[in-house]
Backbone as numpy.savetxt, mean C-alpha at the origin, in Angstrom:
# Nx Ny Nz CAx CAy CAz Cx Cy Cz
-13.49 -11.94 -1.00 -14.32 -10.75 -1.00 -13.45 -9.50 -1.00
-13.72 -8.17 -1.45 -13.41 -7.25 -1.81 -14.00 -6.15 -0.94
-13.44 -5.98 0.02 -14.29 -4.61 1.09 -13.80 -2.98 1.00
-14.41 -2.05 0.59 -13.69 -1.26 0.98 -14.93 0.28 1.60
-14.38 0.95 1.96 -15.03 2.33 2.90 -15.13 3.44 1.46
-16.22 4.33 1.30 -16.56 4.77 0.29 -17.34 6.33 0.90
-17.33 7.01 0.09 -18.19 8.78 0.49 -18.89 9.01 -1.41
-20.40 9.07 -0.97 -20.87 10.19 -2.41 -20.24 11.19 -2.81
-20.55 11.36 -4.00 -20.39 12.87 -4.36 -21.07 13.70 -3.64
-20.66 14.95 -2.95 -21.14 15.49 -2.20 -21.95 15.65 -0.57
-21.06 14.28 -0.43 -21.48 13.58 0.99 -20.08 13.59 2.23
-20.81 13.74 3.11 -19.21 13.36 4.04 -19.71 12.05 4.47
-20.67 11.39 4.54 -20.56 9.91 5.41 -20.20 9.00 4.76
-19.64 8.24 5.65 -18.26 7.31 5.57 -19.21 6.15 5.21
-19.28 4.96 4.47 -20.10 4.11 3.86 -19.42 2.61 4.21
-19.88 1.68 4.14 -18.80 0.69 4.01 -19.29 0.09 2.89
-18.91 -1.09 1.67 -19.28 -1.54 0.95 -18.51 -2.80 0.17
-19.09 -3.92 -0.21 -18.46 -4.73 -0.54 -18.34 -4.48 -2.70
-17.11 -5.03 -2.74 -16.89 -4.75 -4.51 -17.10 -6.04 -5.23
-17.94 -5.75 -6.04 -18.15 -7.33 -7.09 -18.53 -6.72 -8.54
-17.64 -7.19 -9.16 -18.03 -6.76 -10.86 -17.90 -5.67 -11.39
-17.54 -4.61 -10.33 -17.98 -3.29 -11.01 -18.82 -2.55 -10.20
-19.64 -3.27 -8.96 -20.77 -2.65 -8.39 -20.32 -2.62 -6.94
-20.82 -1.94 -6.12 -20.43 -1.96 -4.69 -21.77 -1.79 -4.18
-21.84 -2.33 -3.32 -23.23 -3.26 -2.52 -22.77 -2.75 -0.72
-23.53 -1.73 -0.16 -23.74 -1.28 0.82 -23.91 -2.10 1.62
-23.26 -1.73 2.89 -23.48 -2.65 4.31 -24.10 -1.92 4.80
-24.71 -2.39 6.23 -25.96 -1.44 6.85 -24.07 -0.64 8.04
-24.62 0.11 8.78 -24.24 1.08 9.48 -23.35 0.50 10.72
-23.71 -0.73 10.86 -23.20 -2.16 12.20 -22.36 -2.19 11.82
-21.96 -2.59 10.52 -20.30 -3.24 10.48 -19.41 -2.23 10.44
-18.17 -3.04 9.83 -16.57 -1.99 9.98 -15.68 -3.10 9.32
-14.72 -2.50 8.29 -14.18 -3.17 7.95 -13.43 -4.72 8.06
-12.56 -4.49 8.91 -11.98 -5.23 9.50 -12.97 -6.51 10.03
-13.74 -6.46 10.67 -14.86 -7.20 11.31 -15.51 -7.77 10.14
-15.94 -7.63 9.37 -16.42 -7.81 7.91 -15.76 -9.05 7.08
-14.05 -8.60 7.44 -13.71 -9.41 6.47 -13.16 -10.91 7.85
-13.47 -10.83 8.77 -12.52 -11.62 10.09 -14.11 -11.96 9.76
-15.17 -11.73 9.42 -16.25 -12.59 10.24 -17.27 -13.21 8.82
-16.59 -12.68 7.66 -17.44 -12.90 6.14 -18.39 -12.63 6.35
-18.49 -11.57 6.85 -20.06 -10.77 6.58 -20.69 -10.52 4.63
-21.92 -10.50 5.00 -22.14 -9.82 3.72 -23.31 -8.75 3.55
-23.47 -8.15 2.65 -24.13 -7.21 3.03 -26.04 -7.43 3.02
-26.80 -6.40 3.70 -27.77 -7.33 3.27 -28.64 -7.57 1.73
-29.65 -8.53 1.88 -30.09 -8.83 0.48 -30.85 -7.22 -0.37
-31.49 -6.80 0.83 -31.99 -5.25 -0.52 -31.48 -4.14 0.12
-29.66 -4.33 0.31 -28.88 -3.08 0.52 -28.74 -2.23 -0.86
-28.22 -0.76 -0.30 -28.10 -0.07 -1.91 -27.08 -0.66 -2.66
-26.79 0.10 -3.72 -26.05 -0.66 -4.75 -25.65 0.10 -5.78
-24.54 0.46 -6.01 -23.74 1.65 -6.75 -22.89 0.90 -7.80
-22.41 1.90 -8.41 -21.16 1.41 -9.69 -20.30 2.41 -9.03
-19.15 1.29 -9.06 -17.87 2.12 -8.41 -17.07 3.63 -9.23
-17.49 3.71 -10.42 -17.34 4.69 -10.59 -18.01 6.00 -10.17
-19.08 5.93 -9.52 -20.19 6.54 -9.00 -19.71 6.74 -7.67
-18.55 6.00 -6.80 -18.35 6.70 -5.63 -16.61 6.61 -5.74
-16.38 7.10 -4.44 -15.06 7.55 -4.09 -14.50 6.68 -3.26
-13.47 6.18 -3.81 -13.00 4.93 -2.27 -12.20 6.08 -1.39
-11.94 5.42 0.22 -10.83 6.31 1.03 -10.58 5.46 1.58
-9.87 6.06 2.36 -8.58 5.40 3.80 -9.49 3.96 3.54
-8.96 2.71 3.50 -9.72 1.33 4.30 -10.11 1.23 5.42
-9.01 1.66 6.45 -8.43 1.67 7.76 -7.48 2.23 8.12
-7.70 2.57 9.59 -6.47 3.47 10.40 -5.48 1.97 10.77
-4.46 1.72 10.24 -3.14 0.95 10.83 -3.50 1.23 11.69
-2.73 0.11 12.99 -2.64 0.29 14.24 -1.08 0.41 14.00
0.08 -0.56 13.17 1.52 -0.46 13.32 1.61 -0.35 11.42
2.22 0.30 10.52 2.60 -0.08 9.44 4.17 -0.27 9.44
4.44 -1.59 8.91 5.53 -2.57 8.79 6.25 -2.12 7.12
7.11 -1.46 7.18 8.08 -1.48 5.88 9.40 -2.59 5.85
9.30 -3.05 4.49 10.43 -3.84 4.19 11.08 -3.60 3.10
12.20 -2.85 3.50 13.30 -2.83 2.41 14.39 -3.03 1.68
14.23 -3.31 0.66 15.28 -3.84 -0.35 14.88 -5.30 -0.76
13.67 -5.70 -0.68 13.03 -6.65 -1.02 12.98 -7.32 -2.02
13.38 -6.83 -3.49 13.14 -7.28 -4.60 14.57 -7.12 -5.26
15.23 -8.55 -6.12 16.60 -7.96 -6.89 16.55 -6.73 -7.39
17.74 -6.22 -8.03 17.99 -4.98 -8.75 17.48 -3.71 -7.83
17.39 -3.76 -6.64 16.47 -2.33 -6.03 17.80 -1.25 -6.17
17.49 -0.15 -5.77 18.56 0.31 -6.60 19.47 0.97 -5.28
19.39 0.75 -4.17 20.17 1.30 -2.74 21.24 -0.50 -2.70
20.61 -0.91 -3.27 21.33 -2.34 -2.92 23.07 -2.40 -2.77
23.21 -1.45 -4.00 24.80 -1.63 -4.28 25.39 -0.98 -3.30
24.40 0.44 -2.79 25.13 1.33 -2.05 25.26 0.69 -0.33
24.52 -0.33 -0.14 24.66 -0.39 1.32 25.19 -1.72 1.13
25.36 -2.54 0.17 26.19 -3.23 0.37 25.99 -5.10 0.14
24.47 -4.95 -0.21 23.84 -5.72 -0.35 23.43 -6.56 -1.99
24.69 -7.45 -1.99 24.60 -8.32 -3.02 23.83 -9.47 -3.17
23.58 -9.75 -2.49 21.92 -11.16 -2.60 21.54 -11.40 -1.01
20.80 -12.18 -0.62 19.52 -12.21 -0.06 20.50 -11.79 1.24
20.38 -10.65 2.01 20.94 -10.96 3.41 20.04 -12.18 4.67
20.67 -12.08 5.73 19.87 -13.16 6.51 18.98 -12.66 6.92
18.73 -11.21 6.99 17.39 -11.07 7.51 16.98 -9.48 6.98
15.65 -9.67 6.83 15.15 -8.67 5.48 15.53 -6.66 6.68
15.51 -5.91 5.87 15.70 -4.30 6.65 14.30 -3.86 6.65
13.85 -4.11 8.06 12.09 -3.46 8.46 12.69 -2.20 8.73
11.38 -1.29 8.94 11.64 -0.19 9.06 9.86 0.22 9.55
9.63 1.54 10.54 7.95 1.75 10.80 7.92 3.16 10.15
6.56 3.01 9.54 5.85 4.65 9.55 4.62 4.89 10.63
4.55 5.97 10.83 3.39 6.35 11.50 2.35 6.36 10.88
1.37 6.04 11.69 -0.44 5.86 11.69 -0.74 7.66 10.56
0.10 8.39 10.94 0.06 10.04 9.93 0.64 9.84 8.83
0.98 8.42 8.65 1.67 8.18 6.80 0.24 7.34 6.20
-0.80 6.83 6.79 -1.77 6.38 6.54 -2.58 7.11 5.72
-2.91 7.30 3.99 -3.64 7.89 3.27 -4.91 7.01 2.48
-5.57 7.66 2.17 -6.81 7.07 1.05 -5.93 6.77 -0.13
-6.85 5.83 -0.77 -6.29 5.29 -2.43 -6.07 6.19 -3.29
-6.69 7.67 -3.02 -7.12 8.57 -4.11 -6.86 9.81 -3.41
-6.09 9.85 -2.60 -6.05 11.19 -1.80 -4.55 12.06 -2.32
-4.82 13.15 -2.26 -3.95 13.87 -3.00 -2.23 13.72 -1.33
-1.19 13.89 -2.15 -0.20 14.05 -1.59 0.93 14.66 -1.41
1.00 15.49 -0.14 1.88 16.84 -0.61 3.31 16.44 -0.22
3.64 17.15 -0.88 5.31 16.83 -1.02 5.84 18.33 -0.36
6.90 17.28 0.66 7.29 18.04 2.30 8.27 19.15 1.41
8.25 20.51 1.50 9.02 21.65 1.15 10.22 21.41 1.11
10.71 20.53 2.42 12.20 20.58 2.75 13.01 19.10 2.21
12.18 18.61 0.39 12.49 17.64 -0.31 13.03 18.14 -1.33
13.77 17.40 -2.45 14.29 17.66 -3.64 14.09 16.40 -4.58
13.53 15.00 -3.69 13.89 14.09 -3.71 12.52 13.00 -4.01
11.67 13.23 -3.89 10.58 12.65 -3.81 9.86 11.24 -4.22
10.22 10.53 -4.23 9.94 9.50 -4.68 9.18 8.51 -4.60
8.27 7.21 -5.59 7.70 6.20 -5.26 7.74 4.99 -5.07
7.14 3.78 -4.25 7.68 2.96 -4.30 6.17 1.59 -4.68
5.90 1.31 -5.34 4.36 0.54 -5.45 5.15 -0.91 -5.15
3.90 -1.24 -4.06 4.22 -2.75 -2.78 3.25 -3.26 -3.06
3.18 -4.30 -3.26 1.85 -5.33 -2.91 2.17 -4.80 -0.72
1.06 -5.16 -0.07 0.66 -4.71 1.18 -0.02 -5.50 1.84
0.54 -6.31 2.58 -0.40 -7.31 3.59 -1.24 -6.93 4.94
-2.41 -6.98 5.06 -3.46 -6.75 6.23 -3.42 -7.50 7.03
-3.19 -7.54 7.95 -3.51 -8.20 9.37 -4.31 -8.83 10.18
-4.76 -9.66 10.30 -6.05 -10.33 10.77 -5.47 -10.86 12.55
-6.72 -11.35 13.33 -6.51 -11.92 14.37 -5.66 -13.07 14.63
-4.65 -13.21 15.28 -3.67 -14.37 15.85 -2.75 -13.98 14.82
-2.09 -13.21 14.09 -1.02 -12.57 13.15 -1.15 -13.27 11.85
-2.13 -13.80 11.96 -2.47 -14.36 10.69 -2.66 -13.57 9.33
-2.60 -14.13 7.84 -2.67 -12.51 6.87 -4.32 -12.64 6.78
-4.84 -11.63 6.45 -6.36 -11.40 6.39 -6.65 -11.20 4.69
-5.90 -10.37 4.55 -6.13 -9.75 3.00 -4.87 -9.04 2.58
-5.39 -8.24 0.95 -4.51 -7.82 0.42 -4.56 -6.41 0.09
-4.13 -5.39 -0.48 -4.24 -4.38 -1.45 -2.91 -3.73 -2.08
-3.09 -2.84 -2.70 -1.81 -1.95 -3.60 -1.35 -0.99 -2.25
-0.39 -0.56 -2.46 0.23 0.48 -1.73 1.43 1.15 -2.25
1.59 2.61 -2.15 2.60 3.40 -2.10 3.62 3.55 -0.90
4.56 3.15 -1.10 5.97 3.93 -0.01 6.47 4.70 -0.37
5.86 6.13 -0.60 6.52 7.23 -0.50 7.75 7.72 -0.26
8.89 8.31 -0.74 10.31 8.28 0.07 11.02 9.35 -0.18
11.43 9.91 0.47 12.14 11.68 0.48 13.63 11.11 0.22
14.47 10.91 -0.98 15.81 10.29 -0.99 16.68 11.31 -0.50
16.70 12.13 -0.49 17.60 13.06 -0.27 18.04 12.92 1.26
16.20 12.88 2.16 16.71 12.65 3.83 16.97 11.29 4.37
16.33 10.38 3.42 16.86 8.85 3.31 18.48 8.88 2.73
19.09 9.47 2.85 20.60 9.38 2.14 21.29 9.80 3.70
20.75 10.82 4.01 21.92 11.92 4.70 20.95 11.25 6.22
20.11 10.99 6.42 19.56 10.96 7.91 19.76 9.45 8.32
20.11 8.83 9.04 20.38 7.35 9.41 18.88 6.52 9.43
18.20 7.53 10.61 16.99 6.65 10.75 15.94 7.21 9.41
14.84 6.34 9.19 14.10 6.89 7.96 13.34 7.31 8.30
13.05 7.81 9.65 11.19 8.41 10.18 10.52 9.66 9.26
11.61 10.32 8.99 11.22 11.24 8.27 11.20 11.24 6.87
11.96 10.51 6.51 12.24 9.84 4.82 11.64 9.35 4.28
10.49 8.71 5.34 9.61 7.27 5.08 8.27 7.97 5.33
8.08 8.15 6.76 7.12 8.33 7.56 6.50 9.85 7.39
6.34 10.45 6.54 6.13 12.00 6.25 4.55 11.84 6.05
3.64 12.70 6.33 2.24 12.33 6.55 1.83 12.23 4.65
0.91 11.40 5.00 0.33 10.37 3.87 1.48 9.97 3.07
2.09 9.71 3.44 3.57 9.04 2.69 2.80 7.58 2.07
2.38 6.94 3.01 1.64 5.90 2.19 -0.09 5.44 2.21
-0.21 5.57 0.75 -1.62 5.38 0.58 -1.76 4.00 0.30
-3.33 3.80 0.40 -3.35 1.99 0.02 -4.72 1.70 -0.29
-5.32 0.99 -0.59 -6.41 0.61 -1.17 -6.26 -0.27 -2.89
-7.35 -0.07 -3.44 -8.55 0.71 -3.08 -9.84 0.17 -2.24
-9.25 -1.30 -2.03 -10.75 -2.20 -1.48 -9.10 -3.17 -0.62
-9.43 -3.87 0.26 -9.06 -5.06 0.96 -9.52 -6.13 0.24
-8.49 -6.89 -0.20 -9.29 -8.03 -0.97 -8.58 -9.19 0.06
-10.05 -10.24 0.81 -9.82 -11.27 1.61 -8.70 -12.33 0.98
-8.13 -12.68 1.61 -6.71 -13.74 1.94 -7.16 -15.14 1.13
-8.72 -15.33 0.89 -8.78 -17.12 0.47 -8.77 -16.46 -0.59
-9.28 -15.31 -1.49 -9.14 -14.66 -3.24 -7.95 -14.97 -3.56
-6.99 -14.63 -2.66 -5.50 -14.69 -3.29 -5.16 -16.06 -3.03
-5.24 -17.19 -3.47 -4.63 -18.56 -2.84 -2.56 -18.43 -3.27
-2.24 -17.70 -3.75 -1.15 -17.36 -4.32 -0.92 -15.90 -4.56
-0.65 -15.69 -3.73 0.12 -13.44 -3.87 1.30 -13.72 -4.45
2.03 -14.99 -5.04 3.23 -14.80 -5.55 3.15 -14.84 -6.97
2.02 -14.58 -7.61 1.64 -14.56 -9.09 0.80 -13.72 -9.34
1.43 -12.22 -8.77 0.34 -11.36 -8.91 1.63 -9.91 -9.91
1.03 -9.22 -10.57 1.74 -8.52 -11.82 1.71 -7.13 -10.52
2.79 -6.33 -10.63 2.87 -5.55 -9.69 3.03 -4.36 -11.07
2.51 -2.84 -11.24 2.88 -2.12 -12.18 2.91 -0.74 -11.76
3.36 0.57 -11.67 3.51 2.09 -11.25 3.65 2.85 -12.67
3.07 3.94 -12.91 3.14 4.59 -13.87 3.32 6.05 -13.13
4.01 7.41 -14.03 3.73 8.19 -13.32 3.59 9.34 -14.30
2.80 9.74 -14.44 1.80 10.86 -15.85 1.77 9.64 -16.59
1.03 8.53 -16.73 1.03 7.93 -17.49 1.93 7.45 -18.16
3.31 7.54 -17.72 4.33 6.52 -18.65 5.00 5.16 -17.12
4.94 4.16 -17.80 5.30 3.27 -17.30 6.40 2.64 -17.07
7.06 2.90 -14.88 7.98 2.92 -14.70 8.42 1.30 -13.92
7.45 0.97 -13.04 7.43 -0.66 -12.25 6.61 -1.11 -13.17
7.15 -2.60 -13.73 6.68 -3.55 -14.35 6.89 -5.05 -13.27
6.83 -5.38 -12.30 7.21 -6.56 -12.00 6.09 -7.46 -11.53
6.90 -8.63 -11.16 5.50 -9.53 -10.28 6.48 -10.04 -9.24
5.47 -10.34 -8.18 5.89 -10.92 -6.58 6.16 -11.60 -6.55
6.73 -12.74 -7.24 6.93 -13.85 -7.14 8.33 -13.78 -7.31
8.93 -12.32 -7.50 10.76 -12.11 -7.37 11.03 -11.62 -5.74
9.77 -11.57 -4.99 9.94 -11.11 -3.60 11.28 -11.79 -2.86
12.55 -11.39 -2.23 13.96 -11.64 -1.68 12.96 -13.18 -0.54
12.53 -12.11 0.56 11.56 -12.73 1.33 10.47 -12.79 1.29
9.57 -13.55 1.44 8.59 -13.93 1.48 7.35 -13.92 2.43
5.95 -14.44 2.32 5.57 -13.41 3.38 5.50 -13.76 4.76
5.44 -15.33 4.53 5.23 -16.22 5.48 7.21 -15.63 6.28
7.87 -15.60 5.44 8.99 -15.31 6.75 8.95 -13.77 7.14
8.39 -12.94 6.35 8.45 -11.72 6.90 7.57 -11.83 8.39
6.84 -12.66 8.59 5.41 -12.54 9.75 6.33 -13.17 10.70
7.35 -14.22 10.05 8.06 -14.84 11.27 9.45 -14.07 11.57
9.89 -13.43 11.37 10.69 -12.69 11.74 10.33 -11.49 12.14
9.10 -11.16 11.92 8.55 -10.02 12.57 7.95 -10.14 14.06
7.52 -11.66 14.17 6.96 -11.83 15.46 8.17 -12.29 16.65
9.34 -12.32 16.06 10.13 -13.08 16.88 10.67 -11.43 17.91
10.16 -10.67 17.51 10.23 -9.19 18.38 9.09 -8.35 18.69
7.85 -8.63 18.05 6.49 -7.80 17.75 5.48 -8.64 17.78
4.75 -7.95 18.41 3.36 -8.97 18.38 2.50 -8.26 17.45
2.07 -9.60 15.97 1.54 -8.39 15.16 -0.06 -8.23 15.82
-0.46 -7.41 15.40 -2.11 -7.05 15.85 -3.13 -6.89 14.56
-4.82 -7.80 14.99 -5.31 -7.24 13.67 -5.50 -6.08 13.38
-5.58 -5.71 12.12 -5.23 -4.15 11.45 -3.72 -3.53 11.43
-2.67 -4.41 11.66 -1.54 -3.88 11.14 -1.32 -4.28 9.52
-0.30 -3.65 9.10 -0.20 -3.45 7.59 1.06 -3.40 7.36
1.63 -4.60 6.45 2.84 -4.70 5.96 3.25 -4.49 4.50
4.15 -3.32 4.48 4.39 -3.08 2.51 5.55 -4.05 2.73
5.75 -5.11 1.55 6.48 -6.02 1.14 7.56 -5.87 0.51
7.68 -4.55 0.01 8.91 -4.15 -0.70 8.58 -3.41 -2.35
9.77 -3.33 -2.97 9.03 -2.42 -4.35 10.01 -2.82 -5.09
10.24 -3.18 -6.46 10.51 -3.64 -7.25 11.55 -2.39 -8.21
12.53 -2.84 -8.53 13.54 -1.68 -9.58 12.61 -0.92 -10.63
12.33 0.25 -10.57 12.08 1.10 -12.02 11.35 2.07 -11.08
11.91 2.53 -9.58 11.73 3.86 -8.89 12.45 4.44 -9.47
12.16 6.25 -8.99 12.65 7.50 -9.43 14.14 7.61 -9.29
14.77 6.72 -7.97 16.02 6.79 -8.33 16.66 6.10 -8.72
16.02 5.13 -9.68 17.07 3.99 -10.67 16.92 4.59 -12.10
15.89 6.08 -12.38 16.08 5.96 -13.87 17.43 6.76 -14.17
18.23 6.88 -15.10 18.91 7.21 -15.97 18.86 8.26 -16.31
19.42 9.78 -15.95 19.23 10.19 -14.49 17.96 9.85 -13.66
18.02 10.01 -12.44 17.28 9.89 -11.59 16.17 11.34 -12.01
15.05 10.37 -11.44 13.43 11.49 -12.05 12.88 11.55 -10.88
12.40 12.49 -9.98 11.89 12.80 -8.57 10.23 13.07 -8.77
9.56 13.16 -8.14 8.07 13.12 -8.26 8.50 15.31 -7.91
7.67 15.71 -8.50 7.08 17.14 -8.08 5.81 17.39 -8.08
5.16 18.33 -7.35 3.72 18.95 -7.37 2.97 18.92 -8.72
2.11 18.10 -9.07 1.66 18.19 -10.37 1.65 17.02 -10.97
2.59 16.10 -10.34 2.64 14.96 -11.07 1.62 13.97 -10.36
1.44 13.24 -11.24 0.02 11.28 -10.37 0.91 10.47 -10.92
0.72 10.05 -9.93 1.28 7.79 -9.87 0.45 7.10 -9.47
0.10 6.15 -10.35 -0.69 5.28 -10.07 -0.26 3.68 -10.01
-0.63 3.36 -9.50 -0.30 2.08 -9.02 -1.69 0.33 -9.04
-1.06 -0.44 -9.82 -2.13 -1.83 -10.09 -1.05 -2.69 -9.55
-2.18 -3.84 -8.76 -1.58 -4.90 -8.87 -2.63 -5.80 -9.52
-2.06 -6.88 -10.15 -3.69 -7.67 -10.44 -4.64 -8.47 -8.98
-5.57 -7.95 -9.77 -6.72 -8.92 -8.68 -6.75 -7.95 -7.49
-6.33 -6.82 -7.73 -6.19 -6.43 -6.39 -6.73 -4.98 -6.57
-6.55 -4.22 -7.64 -7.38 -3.03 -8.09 -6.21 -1.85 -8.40
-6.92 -0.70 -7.89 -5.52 0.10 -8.54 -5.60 1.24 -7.66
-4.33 2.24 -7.09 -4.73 3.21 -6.41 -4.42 4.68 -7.31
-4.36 5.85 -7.45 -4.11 6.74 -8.32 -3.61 8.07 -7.02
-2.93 8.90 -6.60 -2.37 10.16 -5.76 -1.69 10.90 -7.10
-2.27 12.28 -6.69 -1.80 13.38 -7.03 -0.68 13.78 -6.15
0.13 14.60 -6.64 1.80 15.42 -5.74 0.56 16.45 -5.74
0.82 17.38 -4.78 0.78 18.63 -4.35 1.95 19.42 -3.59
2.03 20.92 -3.58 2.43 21.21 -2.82 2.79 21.35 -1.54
3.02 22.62 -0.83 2.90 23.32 0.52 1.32 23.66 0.76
């Protein structure tokens, strides 16, 4: 199943709704995401019923912890510089804050004190009860290279508010019987920069959960980006930085697609 949180045109209330075909099928006012997909709810039989182009997806959910993993995929392009020639023994996590948490479609401003701006499109694992995975969606890791170069820790490099968006729907964990055959792709004004699929992931997800728990207890509603694949802003030939004005959009298959605008100050 396919869940995601939705607003009319010209509405502020927050909706919940399940996605099938093209159409999104209203839940009554009781549920909440998360609960929805932990309990296979469905919505009821003469709930409303929209075409997703007709509404607006947002935020899924507020993270409780979001989990970064980097350098995940061959060819990434920091690899050479830190030193990292094939799989180390254990993958480089890293956290953003619950204020890097954005909608699928929400515009994203780019911090003044950048030069550097960059994207990173993750397949993104959801969190379910007992650390188990629940579901899936697309996600952005946002990344300021310039303060990721010169600053040790990445809080600010990484973690810059709406640094990462995700959506556009949660798609439940039995849809995917295999996330390692899923086409990962980023475009940005429409020319096409990530082409890969997950199935080149360094680690994997089942060890990312186990090496994550051997220090963290995960919780449901945490959210793990898996890593991002070579053909970011700083592997092209010169290097190409995101500025105010520009959209990246981001597909994975089976999983939907998210679209952010740059903005300013």
């Amino acid at each position: 199943m396919k869940v995601l949180r939705f607003v009319l045109p010209g509405e502020n209330k927050v909706r919940l709704g399940q996605y099938i075909d093209g159409m999104v099928y209203e839940y009554a006012d009781r549920f909440e995401l998360i609960g929805v997909l932990e309990m296979r709810e469905l919505p009821d039989e003469n709930c409303p019923v929209y075409r997703y182009e007709d509404v607006k997806p947002i935020l899924p959910f507020m993270p409780k912890t979001i989990y970064g993993i980097g350098l995940n995929y061959p060819s990434h392009p920091l690899q050479d510089s830190l030193g990292q020639v094939q799989k180390p023994a254990v993958p480089l996590i890293f956290l953003k804050g619950c204020n890097a948490a954005a909608g699928p479609f929400d515009d994203v401003r780019c911090p003044a004190v950048t030069q550097c701006m960059d994207y990173e499109g993750e397949l993104a694992v959801v969190i379910g009860r007992g650390g188990r995975v629940l579901g899936y969606c697309a996600a952005n890791d946002f990344t300021l290279r310039d303060l990721q170069k010169t600053e040790k820790q990445w809080t600010r490099a990484k973690g810059f508010d709406s640094s990462c968006p995700f959506g556009p729907w949660i798609t439940s964990a039995d849809e995917i019987p295999n996330p390692y055959g899923l086409s990962l792709r980023t475009w940005v004004n429409g020319c096409l920069r990530q082409d890969s699929l997950t199935q080149d992931l360094l680690f994997k997800i089942d060890e990312l959960l186990e090496i994550i728990k051997q220090t963290n207890t995960l919780q449901s509603a945490d959210l793990i980006l898996t890593g991002s694949p070579a053909g970011t802003g700083i592997s092209q030939l010169p290097p190409v930085y995101l500025k105010p004005g520009d959209t990246v959009r981001i597909e994975i298959s089976n999983l939907g697609s998210i679209e952010n605008h740059i903005c300013g100050q």
